[in-house]
Z-matrix of the N, CA and C atoms (Angstrom, degrees):
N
C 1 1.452
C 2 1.525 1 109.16
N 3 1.670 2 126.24 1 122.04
C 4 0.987 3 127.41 2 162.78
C 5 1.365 4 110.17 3 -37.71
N 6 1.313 5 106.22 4 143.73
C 7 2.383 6 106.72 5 153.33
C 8 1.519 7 93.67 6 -125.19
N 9 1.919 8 76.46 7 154.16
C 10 1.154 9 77.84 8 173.28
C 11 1.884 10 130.54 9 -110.64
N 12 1.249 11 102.86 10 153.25
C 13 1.471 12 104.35 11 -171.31
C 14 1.575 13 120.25 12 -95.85
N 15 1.603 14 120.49 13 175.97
C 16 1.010 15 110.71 14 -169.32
C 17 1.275 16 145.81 15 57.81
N 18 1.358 17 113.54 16 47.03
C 19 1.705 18 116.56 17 -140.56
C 20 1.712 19 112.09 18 -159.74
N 21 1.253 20 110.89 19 97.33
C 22 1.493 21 112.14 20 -173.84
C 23 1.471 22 117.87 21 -120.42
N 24 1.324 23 99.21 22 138.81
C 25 1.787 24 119.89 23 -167.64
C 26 1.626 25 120.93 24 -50.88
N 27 1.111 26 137.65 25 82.90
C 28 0.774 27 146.50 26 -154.67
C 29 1.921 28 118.53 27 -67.56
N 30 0.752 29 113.70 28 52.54
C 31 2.108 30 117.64 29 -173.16
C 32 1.709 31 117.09 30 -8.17
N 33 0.867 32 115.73 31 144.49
C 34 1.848 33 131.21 32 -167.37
C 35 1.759 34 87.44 33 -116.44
N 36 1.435 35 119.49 34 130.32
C 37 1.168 36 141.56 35 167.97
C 38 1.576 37 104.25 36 -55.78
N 39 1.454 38 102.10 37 -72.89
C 40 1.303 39 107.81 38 153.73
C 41 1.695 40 142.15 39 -30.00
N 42 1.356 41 141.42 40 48.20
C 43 1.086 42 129.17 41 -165.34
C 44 1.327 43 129.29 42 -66.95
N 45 1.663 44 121.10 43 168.86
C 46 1.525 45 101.19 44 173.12
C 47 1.344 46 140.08 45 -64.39
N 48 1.238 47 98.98 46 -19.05
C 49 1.841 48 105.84 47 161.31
C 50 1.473 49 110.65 48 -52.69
N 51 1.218 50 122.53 49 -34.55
C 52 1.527 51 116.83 50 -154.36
C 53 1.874 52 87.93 51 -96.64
N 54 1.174 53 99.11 52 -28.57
C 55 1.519 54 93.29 53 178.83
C 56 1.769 55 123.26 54 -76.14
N 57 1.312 56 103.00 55 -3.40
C 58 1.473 57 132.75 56 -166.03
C 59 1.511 58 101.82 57 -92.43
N 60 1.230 59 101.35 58 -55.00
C 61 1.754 60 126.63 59 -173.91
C 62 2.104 61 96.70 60 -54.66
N 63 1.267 62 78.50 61 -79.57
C 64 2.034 63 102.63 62 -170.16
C 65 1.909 64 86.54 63 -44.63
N 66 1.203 65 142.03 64 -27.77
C 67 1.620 66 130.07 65 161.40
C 68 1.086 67 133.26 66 -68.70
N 69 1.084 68 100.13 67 -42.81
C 70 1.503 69 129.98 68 174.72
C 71 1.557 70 115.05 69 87.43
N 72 1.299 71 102.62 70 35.23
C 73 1.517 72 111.55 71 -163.90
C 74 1.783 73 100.21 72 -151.01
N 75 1.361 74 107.92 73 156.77
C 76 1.745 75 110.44 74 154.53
C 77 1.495 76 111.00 75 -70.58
N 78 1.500 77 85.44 76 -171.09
C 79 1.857 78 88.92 77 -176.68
C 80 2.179 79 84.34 78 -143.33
N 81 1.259 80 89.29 79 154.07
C 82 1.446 81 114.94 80 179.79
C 83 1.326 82 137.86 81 -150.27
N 84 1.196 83 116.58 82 144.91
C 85 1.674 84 99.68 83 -178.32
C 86 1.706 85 92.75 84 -90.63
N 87 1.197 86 110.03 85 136.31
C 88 1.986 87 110.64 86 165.68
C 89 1.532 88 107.47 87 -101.87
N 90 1.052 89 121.71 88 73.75
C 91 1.593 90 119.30 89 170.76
C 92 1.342 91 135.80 90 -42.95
N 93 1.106 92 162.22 91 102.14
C 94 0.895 93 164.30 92 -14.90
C 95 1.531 94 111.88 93 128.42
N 96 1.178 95 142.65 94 80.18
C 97 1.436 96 140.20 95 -171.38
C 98 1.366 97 97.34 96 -158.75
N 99 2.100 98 90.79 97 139.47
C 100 1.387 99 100.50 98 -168.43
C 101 1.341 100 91.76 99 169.63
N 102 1.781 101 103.51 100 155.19
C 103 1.876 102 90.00 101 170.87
C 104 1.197 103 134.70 102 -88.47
N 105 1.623 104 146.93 103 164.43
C 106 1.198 105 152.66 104 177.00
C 107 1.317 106 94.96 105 -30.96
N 108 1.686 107 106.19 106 134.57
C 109 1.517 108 117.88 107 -169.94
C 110 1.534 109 120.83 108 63.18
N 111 0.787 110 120.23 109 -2.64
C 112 1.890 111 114.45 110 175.72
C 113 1.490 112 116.46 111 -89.96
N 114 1.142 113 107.32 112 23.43
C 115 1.397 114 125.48 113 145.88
C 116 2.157 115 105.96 114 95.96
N 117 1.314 116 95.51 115 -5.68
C 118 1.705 117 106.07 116 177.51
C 119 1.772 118 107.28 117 -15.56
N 120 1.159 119 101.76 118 -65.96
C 121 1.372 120 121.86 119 -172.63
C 122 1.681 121 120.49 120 -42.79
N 123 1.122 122 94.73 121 -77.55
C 124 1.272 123 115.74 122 -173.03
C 125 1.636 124 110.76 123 -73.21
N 126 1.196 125 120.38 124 -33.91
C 127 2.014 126 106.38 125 155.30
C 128 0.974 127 105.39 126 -55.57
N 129 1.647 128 123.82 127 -57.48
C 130 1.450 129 113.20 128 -164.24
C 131 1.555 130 121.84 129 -44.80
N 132 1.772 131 108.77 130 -35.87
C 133 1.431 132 97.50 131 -172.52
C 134 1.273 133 127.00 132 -88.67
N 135 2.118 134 113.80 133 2.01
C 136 1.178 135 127.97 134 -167.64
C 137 1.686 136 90.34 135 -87.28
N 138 1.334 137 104.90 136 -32.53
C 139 1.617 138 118.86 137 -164.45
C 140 1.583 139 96.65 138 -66.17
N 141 0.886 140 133.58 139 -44.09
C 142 1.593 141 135.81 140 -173.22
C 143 1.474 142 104.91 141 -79.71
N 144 1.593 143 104.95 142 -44.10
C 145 1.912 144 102.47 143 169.21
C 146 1.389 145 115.97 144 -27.17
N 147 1.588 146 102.68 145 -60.55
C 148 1.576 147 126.50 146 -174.41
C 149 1.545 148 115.76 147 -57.89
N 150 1.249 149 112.09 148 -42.95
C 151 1.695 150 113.51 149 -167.73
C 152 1.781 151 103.73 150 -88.07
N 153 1.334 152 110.39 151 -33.33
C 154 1.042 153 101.46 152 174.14
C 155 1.727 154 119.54 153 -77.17
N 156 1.234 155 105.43 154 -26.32
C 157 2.009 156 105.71 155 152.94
C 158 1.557 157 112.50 156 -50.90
N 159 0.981 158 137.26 157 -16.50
C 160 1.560 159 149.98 158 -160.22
C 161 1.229 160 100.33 159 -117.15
N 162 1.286 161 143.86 160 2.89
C 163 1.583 162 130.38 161 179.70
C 164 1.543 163 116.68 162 76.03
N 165 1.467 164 116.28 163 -2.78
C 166 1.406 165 113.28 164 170.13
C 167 1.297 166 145.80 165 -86.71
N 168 1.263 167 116.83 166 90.55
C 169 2.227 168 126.06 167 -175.86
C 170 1.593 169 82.73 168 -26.11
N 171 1.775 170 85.68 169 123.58
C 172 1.807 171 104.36 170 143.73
C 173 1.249 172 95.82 171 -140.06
N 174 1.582 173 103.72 172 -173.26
C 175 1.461 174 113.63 173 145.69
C 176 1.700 175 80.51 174 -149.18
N 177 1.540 176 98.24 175 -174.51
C 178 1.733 177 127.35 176 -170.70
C 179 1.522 178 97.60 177 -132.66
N 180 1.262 179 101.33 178 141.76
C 181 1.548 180 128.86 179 157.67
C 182 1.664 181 133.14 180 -136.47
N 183 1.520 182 80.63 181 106.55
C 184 1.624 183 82.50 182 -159.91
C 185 1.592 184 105.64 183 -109.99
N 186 1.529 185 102.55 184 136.74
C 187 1.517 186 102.83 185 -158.04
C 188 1.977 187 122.54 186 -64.56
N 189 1.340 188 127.82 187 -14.29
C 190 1.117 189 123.86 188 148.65
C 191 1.683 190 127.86 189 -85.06
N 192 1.510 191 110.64 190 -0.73
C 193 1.383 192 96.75 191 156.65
C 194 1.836 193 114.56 192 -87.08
N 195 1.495 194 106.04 193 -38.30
C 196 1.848 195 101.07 194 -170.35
C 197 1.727 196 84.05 195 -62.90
N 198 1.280 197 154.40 196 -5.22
C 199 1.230 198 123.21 197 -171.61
C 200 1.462 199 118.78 198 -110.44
N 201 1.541 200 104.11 199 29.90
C 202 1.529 201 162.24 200 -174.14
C 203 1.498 202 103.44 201 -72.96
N 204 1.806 203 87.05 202 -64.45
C 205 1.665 204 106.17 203 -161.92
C 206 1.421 205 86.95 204 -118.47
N 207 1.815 206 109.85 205 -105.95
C 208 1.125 207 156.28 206 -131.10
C 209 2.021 208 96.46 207 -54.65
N 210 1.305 209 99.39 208 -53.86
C 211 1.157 210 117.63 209 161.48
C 212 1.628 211 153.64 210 -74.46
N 213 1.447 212 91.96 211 2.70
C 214 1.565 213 108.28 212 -156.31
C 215 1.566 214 116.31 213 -74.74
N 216 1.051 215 102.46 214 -5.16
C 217 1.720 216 128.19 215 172.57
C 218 1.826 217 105.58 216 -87.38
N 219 0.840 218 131.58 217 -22.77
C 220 1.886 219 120.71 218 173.50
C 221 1.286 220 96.36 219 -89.44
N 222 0.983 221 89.74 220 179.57
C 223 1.689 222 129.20 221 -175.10
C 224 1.375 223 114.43 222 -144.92
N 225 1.341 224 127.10 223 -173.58
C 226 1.377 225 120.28 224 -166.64
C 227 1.604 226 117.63 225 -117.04
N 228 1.512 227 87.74 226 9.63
C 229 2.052 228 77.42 227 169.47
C 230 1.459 229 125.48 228 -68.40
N 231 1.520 230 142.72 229 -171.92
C 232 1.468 231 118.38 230 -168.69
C 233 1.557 232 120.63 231 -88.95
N 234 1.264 233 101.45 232 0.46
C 235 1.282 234 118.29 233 178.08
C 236 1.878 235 115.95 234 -70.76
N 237 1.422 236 96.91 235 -51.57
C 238 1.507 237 122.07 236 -176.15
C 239 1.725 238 101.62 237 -78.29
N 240 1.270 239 108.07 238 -15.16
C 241 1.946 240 105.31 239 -169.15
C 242 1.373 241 83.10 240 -90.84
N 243 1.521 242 142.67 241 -59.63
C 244 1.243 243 139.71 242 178.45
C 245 1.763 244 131.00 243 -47.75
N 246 1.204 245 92.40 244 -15.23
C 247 1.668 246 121.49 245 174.02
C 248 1.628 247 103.67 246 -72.93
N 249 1.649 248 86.26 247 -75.77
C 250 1.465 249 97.96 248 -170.30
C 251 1.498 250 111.89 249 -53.43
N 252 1.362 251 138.41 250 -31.60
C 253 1.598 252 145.36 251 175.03
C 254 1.632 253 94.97 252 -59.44
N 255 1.385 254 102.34 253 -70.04
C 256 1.817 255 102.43 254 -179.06
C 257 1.105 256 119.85 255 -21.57
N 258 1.592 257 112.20 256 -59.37
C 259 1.325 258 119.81 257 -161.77
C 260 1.562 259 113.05 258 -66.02
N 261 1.835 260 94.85 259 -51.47
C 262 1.700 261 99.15 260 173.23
C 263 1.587 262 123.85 261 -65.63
N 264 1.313 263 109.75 262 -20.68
C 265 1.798 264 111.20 263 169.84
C 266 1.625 265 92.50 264 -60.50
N 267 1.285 266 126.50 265 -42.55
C 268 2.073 267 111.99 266 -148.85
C 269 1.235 268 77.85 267 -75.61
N 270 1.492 269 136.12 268 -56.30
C 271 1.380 270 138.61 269 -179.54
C 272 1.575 271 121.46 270 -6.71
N 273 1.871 272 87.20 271 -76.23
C 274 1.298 273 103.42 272 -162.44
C 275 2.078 274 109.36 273 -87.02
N 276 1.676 275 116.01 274 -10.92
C 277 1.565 276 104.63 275 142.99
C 278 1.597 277 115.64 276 -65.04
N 279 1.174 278 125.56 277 -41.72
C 280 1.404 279 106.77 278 -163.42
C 281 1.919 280 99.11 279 -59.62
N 282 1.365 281 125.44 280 -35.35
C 283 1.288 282 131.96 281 -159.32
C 284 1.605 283 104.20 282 -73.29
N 285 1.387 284 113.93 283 -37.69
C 286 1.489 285 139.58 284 175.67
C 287 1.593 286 91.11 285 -53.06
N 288 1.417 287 126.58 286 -61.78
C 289 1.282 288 131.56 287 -168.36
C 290 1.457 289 131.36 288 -63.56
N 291 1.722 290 94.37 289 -19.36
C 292 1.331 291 126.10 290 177.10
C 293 1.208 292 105.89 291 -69.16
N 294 1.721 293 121.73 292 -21.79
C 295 1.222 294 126.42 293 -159.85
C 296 1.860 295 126.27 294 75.15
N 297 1.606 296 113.00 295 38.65
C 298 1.062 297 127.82 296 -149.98
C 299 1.488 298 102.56 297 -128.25
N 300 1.242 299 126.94 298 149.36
C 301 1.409 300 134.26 299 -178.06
C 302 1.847 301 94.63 300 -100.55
N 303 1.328 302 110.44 301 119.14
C 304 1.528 303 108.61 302 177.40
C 305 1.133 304 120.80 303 -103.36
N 306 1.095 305 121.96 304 139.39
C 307 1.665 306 110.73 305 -175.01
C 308 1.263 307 105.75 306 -127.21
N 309 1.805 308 114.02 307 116.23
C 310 1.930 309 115.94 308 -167.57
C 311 1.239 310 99.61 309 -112.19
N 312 1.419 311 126.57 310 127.95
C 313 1.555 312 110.57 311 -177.19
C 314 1.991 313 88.89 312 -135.16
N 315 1.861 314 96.95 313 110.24
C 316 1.224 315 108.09 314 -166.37
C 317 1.123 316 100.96 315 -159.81
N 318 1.194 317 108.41 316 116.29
C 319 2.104 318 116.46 317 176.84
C 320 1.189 319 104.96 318 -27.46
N 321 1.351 320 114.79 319 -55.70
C 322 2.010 321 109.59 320 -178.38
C 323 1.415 322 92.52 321 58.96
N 324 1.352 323 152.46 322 82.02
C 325 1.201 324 127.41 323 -177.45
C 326 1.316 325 112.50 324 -98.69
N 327 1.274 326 130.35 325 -6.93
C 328 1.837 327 126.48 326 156.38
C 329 1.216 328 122.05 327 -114.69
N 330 1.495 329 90.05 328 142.25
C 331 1.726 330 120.43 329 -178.71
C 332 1.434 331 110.25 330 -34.74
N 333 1.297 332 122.09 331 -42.15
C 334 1.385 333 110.66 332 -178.64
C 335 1.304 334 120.37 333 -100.78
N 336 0.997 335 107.23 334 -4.39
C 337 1.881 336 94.06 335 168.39
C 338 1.795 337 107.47 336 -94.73
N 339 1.524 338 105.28 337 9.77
C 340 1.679 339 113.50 338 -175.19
C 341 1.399 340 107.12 339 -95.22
N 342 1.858 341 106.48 340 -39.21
C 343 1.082 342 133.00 341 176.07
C 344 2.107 343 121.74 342 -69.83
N 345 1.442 344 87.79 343 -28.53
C 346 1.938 345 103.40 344 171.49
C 347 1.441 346 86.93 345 -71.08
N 348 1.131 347 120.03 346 -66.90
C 349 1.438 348 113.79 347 -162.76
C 350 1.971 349 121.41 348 -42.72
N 351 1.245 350 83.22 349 -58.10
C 352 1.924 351 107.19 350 160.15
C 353 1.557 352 105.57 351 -25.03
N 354 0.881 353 108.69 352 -73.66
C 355 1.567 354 130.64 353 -176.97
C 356 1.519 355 122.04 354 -50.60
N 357 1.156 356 108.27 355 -31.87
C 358 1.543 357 125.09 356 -171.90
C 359 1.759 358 107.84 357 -66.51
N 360 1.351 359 114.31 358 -23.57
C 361 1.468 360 133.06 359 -157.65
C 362 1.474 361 109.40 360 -127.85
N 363 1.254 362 128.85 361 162.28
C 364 1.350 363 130.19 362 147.89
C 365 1.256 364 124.86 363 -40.51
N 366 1.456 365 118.93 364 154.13
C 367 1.383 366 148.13 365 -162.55
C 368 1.583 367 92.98 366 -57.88
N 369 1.625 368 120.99 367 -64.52
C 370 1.605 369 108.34 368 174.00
C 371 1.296 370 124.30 369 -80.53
N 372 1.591 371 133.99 370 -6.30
C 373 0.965 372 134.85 371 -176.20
C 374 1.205 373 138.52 372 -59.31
N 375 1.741 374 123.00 373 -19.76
C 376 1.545 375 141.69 374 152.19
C 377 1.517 376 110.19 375 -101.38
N 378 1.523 377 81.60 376 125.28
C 379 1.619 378 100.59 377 158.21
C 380 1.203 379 114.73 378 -121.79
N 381 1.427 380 115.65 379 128.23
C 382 1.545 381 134.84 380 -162.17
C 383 2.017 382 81.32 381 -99.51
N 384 1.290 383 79.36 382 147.37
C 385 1.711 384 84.26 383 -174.79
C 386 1.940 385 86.02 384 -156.27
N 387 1.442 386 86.78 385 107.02
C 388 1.943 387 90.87 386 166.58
C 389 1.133 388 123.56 387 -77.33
N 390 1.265 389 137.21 388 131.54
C 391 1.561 390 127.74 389 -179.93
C 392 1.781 391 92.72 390 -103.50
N 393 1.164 392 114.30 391 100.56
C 394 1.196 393 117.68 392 -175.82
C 395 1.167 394 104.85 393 -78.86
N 396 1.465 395 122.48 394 147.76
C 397 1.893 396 129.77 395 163.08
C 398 1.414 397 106.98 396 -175.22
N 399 1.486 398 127.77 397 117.84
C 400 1.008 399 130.37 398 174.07
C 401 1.911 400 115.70 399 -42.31
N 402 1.241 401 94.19 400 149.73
C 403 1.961 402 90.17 401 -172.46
C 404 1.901 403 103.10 402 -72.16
N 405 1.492 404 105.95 403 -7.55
C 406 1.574 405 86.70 404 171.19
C 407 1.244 406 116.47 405 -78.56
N 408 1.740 407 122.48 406 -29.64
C 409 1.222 408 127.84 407 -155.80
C 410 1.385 409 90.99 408 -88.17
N 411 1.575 410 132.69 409 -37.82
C 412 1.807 411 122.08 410 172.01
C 413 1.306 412 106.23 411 -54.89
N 414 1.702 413 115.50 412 -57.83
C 415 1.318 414 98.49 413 167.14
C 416 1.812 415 144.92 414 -23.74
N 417 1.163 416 91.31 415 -78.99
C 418 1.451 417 118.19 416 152.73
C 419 1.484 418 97.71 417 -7.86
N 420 1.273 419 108.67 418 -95.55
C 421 1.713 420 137.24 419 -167.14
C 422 1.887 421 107.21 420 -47.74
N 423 1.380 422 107.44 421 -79.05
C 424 1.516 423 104.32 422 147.73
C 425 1.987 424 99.69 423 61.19
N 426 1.444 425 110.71 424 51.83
C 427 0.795 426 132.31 425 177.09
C 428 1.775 427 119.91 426 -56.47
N 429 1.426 428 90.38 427 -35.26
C 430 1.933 429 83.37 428 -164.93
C 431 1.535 430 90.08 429 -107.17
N 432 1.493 431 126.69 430 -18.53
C 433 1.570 432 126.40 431 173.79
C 434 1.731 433 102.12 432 108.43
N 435 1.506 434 118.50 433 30.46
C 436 1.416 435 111.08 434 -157.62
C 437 1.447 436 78.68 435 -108.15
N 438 1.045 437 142.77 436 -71.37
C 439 1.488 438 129.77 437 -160.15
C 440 1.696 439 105.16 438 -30.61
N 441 1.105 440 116.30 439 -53.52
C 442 1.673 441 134.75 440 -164.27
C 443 1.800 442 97.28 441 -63.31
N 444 1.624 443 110.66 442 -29.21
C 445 1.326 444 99.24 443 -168.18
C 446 1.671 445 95.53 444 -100.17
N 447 1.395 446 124.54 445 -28.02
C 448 1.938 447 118.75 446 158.28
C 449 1.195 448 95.10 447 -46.52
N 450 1.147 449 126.57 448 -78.26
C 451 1.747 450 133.71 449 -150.63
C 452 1.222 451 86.44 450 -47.89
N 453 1.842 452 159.80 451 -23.43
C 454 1.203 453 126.30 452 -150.49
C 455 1.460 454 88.09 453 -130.01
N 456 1.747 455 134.92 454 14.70
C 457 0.815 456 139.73 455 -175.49
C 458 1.567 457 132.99 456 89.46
N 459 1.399 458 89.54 457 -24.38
C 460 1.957 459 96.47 458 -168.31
C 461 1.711 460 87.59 459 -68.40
N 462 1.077 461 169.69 460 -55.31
C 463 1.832 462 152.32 461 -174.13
C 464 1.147 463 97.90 462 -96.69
N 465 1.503 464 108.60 463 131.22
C 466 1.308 465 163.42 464 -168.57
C 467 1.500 466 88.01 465 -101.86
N 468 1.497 467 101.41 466 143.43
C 469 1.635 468 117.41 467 162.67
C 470 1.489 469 123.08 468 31.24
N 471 1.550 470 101.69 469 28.58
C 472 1.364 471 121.63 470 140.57
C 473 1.428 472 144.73 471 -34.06
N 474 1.487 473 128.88 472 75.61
C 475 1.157 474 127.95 473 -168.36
C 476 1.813 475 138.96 474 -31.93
N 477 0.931 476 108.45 475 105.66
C 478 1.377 477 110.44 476 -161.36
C 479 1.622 478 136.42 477 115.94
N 480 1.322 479 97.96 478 -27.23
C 481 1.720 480 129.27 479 -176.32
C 482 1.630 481 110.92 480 -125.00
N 483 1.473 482 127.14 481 -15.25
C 484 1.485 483 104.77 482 158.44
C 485 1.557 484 88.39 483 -157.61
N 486 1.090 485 131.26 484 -2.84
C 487 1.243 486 124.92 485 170.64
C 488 1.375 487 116.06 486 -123.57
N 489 1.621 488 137.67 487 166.51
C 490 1.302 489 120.25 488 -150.31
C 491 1.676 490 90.26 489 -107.52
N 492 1.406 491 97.38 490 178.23
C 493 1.904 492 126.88 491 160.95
C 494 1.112 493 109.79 492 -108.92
N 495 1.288 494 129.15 493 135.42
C 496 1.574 495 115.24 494 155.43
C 497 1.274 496 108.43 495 -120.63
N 498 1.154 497 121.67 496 102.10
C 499 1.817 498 128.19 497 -178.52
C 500 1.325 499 129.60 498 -61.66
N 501 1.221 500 115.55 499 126.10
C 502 1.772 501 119.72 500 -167.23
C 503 1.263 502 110.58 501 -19.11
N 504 1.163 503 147.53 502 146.72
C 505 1.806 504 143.26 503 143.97
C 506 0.936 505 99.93 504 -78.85
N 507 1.449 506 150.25 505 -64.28
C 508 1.318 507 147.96 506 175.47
C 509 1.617 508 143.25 507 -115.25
N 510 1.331 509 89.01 508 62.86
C 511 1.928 510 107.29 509 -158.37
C 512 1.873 511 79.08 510 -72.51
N 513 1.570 512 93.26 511 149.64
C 514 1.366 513 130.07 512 -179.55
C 515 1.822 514 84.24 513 -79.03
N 516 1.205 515 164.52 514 -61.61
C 517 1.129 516 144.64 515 156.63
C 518 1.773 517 128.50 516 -126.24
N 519 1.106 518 108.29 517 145.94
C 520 1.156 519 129.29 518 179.94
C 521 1.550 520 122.86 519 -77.46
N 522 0.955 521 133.08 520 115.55
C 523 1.836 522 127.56 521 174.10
C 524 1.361 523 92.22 522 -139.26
N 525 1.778 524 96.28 523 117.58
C 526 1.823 525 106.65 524 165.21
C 527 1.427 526 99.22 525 -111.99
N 528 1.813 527 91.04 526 127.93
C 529 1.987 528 104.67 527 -171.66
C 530 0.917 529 96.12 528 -93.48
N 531 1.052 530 134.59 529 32.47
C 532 1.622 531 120.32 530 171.88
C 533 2.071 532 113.97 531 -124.81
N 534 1.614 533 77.40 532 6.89
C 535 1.783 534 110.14 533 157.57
C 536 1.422 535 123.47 534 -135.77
N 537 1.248 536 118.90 535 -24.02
C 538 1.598 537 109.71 536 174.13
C 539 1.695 538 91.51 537 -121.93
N 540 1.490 539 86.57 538 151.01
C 541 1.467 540 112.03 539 164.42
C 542 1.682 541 129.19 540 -75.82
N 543 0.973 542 97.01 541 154.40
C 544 1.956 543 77.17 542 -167.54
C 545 1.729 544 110.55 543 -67.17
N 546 1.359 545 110.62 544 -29.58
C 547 1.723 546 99.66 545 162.30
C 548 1.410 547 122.45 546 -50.66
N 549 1.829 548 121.04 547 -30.56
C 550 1.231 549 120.05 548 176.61
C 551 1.042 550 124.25 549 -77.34
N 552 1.851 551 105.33 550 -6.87
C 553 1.806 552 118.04 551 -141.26
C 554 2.285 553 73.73 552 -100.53
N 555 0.977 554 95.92 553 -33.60
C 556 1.699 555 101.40 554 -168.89
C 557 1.591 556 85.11 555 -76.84
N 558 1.373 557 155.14 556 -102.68
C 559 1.277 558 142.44 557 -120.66
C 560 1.334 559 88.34 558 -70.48
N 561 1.800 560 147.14 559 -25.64
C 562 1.298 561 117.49 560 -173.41
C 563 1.950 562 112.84 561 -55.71
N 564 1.738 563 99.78 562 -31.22
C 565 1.381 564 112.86 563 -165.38
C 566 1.580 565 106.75 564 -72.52
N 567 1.682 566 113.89 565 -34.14
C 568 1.368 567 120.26 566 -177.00
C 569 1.604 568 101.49 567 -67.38
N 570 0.872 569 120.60 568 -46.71
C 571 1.666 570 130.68 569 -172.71
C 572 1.733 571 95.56 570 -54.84
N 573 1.281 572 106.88 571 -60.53
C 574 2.057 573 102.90 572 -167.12
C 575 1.562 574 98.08 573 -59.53
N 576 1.359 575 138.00 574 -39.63
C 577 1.189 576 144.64 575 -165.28
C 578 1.538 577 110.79 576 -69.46
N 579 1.589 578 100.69 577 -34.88
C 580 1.626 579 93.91 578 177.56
C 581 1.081 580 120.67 579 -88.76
N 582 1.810 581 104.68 580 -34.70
C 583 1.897 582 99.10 581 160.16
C 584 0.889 583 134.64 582 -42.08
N 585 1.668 584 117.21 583 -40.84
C 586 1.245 585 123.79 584 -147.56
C 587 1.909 586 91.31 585 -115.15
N 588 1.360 587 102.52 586 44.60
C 589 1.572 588 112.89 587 174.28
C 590 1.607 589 126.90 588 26.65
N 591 1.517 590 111.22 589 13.42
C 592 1.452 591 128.57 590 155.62
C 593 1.682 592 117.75 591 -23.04
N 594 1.585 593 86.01 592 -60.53
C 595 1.824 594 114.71 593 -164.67
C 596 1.555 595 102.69 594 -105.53
């Protein structure tokens, strides 16, 4: 990948504190990692239902819409999955900076391109949030019909079935859907947010 040269950061009068203040809220990345079908998706958008009832700026990034636009050039070998995270981590700091609660719901399936992302932001600014579900029970569930189309060969480097997961070691929270419902999977997230003086 070319870089580029000659090129200096230009400062906003406006900072994110002040953009923090005028909300009346922090801003965060809510990460979102988990495998196909373990419900990533669909909390995320109940989760924003909720905050945005509450007066709180988000937006959502959900990994088959940015691959819509932003992304529509990768593919899914591990090269292109580490791309596509990159791109959505610079994404989702600039949105953080905006003073915005982000919500990324994207297998991300290795530690270190979960962990680049981590890094990109302040010490509280990512929350790793596992959507736990055993690969029988995604299976099982198998919402968009992709497991059924790995299992028969037509997807390649399919997470879980020929390519790996590597599951948080220490996600800031845990939700296993194959015990809470995604209404439960959302107040576990509202609850850490208010403790942890987010909200």
């Amino acid at each position: 990948m070319t870089k580029s040269t000659n090129i200096v950061w230009h400062e906003s009068e406006v900072t994110k504190a002040k953009r923090q203040e005028l909300n009346g809220h922090k801003s965060a990345i809510l990460w979102f990692t988990g495998l196909s079908g373990s419900g990533k998706s669909a909390i995320s958008v109940k989760l924003e239902t909720a905050l945005h009832k509450k007066g709180i700026h988000t937006y959502r990034l959900d990994g088959d819409n940015v691959r819509h636009g932003l992304n529509k050039n990768l593919g899914f070998s591990s090269e292109d999955r580490t791309e596509n995270i990159r791109r959505i981590g610079e994404v989702s700091k600039l949105m953080v900076d905006a003073g915005l609660f982000t919500l990324t719901a994207f297998i991300s399936p290795y530690h270190k391109d979960r962990d680049q992302v981590r890094e990109l932001v302040e010490t509280d600014e990512f929350i790793e949030i596992y959507v736990k579900a055993s690969l029988e029970a995604c299976e099982k569930r198998d919402p968009k019909g992709l497991y059924k189309k790995a299992r028969l060969g037509e997807i390649k480097n399919f997470t879980g079935i020929d390519a790996p997961y590597e599951a948080p070691r220490e996600p800031e929270i845990t939700l296993d859907t194959t015990k809470l419902s995604i209404e439960e999977s959302v107040e576990v997230i509202l609850t850490y947010l208010k403790d942890k003086k987010y909200i």
